[in-house]
N, C-alpha and C positions, 0 to 999 in steps of 0.2 A: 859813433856817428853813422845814422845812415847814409847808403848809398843813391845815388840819382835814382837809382832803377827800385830801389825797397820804398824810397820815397813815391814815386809813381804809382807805383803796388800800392800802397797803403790807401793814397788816395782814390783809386779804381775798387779798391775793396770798399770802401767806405761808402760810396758812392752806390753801386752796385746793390750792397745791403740795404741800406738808407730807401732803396728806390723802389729796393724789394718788398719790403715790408709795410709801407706808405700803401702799393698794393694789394697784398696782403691785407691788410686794414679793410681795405673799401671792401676786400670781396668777402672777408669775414664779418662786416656790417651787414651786406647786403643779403648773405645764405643768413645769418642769426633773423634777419627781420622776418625774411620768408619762412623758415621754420617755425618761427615762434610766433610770429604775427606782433612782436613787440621790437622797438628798437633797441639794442644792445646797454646795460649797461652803462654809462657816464662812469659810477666808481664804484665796480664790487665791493670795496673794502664800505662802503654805506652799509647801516646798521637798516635802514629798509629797503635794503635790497635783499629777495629771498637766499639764503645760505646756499640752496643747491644752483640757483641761477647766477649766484655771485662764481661758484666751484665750473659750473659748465664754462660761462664762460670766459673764465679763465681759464681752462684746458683747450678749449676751441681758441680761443686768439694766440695764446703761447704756441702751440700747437702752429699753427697757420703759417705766424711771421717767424718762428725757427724755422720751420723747413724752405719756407720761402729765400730765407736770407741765405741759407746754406744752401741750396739751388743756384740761386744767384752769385756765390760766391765761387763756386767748383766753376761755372761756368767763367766766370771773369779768370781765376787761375786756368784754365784750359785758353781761354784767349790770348794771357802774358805769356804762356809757355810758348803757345803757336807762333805769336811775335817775338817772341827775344830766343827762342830756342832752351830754355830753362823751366823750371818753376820759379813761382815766384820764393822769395827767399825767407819768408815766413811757412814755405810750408815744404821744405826739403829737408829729406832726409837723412840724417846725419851720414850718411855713406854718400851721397851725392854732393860731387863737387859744384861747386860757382860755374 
């Protein structure tokens, strides 16, 4: 059973990610349309959609909202920590106690 505090965590990661990536999104719509003069994709996996513009961007968007998310997420655990005096508890390491 989690804890108040893993539960809070959970939710602020969740959130954090979610909020990250949403952004992420818009600003990898927006550099794709400027670079390419086309708007992105609807569904690489479409049979006419070119194979290498389906491949870009998919490397460009994967790309974009992982690192976004994981930005956003070191920073929310660097905020739980500051608050609660810990890490949060999905991300301590087996030598570090509660």
């Amino acid at each position: 059973m989690a804890s108040g505090g893993s539960k809070v965590w959970t939710v602020f990661s969740l959130v954090s990610a979610l909020g990250a990536a949403a952004l992420a999104k818009k600003a990898i719509d927006r550099s794709w349309t400027i670079a390419t003069g086309k708007k992105p994709p609807e569904n690489p996996a479409d049979p006419d959609v070119d194979i290498w513009e389906a491949v870009a961007w998919a490397v460009a968007s994967g790309t974009a909202i992982g690192l976004a998310r994981m930005i956003a997420q070191r920073r929310a655990a660097s905020y739980y920590a500051r608050s609660t005096g810990h890490l949060p508890p999905d991300l301590r390491k087996d030598h570090q106690e509660a």
